[in-house]
N, C-alpha and C positions, 0 to 999 in steps of 0.2 A: 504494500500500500504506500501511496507517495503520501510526502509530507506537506505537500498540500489539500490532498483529498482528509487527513489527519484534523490539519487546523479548522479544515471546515465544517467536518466533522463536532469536532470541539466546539465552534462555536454554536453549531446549529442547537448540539445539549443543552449548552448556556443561554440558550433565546428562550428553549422549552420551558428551562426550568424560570427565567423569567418571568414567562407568560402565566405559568401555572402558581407561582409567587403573586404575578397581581391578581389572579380568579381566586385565592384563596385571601386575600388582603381585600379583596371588594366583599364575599362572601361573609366574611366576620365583620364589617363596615355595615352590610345590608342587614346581619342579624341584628347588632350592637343596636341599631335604627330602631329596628322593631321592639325591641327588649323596652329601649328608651319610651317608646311610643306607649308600649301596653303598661309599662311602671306609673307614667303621668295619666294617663285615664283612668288608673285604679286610685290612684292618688285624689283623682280630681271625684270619681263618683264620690268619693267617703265624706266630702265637703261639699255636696248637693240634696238638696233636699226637694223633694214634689208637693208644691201646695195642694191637698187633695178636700179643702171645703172652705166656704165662703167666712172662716168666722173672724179672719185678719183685714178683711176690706175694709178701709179703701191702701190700708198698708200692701197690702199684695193681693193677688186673687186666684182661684183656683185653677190649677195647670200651670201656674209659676210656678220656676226653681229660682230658692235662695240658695246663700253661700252661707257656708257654717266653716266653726272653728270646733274642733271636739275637744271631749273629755277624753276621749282613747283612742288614736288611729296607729290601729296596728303595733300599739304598746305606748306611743309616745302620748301626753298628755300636753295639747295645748292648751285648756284653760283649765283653775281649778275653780269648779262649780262653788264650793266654801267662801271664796274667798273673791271670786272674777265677774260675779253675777252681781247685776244691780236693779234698784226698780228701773222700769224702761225699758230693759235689753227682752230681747227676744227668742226665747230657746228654744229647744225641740226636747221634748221630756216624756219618758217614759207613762204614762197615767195608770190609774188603776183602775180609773172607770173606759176604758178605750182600749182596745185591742191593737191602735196603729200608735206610732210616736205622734204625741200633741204640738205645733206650734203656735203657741199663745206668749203675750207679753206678759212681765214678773208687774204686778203693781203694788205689791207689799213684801217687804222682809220682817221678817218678827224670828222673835228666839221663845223658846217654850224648854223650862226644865233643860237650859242651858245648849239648847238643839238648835239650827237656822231652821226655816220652813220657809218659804215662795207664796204667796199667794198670786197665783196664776189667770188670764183671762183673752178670751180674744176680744181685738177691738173691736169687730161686730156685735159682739154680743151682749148682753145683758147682765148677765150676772158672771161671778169669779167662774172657774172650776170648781166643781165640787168636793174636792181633800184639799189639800195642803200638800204641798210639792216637798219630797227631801234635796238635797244638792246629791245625791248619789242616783236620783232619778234623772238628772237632766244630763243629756246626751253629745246636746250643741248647743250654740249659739250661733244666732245669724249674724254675718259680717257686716258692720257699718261702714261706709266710708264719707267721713266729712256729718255726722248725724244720719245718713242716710242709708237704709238696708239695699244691702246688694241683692237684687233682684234680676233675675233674668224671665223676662213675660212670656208665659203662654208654652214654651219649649216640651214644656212638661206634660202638656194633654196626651201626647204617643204612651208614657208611660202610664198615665192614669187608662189608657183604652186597655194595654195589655194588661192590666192588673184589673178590669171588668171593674174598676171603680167610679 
């Protein structure tokens, strides 16, 4: 074999494996993308919430998503319900009388036998909730930005349809 047919040889291996170096550097570029993609959408549902009834009008209305800040996402704890919750703010709380999470605003803090409790209520509505909220019931809180709840309108009806709500 000449020593040309050699070097050409040689290089042509070197191109190969080039080539197979960038399909496998684009490959792990393409997964990395996706990884990134599905982590921020998991991310982002756990800070979304579906308005599913009229009782927050004219503050949002139903088939809005708000924006919440949690008590637990996936271990980490951005607010601590004891101590981060004020009258005014707006959470999503466990109930005992409702089967889905509540979003109603706090309009009372009181201590009982040295306890917090919420006195909870939607601004449609008439009267409070019916118990008394512990801070270990509340789940989120909606994000305010400037006084104002971060609200996204109406997005939310697809998910109210598939959930036959």
């Amino acid at each position: 074999m000449s020593k040309k047919r050699k070097n050409r040889e040689k290089k042509q291996k070197k191109q190969m494996q080039q080539e197979k170096n960038k399909d496998n550097d684009s490959l792990i570029k393409e997964i990395a993308s996706y990884a990134i993609i599905v982590i921020i959408a998991v991310l982002l549902a756990a800070h979304l919430n579906v308005v599913v009834s009229g009782s927050m009008e004219p503050s949002f209305y139903r088939g809005d998503i708000v924006a919440t800040v949690n008590t637990d996402t996936y271990g980490i704890q951005e607010f601590n319900p004891e101590t981060d919750v004020n009258v005014g703010d707006v959470v999503v709380y466990n109930a005992t009388w409702y089967k889905e999470p509540v979003i109603h605003r706090v309009i009372n803090v009181q201590t009982i036998n040295g306890s917090k409790f919420f006195t909870i209520k939607g601004d449609n509505n008439d009267q409070a909730d019916p118990y008394l909220v512990e801070p270990s019931q509340i789940r989120s809180k909606v994000v305010t930005v400037g006084g104002t709840l971060l609200v996204i309108p109406k997005i939310g009806y697809v998910t109210l349809l598939f959930r036959g709500l």
